[in-house]
C-alpha positions in Angstrom: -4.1 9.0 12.1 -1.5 7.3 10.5 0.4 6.2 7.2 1.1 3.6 5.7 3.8 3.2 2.7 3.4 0.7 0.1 6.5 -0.5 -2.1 6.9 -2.5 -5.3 8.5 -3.0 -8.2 7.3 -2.5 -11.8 7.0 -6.2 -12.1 4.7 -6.7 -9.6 2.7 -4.0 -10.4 1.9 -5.4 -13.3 1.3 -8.6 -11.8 -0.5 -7.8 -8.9 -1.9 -3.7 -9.1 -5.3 -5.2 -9.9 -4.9 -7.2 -6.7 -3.8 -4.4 -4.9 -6.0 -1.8 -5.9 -9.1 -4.3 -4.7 -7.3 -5.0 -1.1 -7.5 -1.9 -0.6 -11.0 -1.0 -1.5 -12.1 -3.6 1.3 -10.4 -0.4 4.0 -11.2 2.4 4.9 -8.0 3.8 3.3 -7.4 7.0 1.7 -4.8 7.3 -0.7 -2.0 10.6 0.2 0.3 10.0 -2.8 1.4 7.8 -5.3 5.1 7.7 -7.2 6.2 5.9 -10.2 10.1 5.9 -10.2 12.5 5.5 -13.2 12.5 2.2 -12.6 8.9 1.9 -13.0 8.7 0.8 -8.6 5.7 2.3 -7.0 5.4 4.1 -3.6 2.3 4.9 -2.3 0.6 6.3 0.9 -2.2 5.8 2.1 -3.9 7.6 5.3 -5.6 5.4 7.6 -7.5 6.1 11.3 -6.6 3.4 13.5 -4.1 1.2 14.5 -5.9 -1.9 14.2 -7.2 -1.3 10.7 -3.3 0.1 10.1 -1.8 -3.5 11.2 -5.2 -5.2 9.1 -4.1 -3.2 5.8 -0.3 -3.9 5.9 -0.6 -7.2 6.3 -3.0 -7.3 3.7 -0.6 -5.5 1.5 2.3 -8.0 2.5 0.3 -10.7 1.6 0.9 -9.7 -2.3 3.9 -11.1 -4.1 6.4 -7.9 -4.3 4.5 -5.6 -2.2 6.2 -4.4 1.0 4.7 -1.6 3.8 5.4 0.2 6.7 3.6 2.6 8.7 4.3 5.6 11.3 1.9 8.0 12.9 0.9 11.3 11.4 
């Protein structure tokens, strides 16, 4: 099992959060948790089973203007 974290600011959220909510319906990813800071950035986490779907979803997620991951084993 591992997780992946998910970054971004408020801006791109609003930009892209439709973009990233339908990247991630193409996974088999299960969202943990999901923060909205003071500064209206996002962090999210997302559970996911293996590493090559892990590397496939990050990169997916780095694709997106703003959004930045990383990932570590549960």
């Amino acid at each position: 099992m591992w997780r992946v974290n998910i970054y971004c600011s408020g801006d791109a959220w609003k930009q892209f959060g439709a973009d990233f909510k339908a990247m991630t319906q193409s996974h088999q990813a299960e969202l943990i948790t999901s923060q909205k800071t003071p500064d209206d950035s996002r962090i999210m986490a997302y559970k996911l089973e293996g590493i090559d779907e892990v590397e496939t979803f990050q990169e997916d997620c780095n694709k997106i203007p703003g959004f930045t991951s990383d990932f570590e084993a549960l």
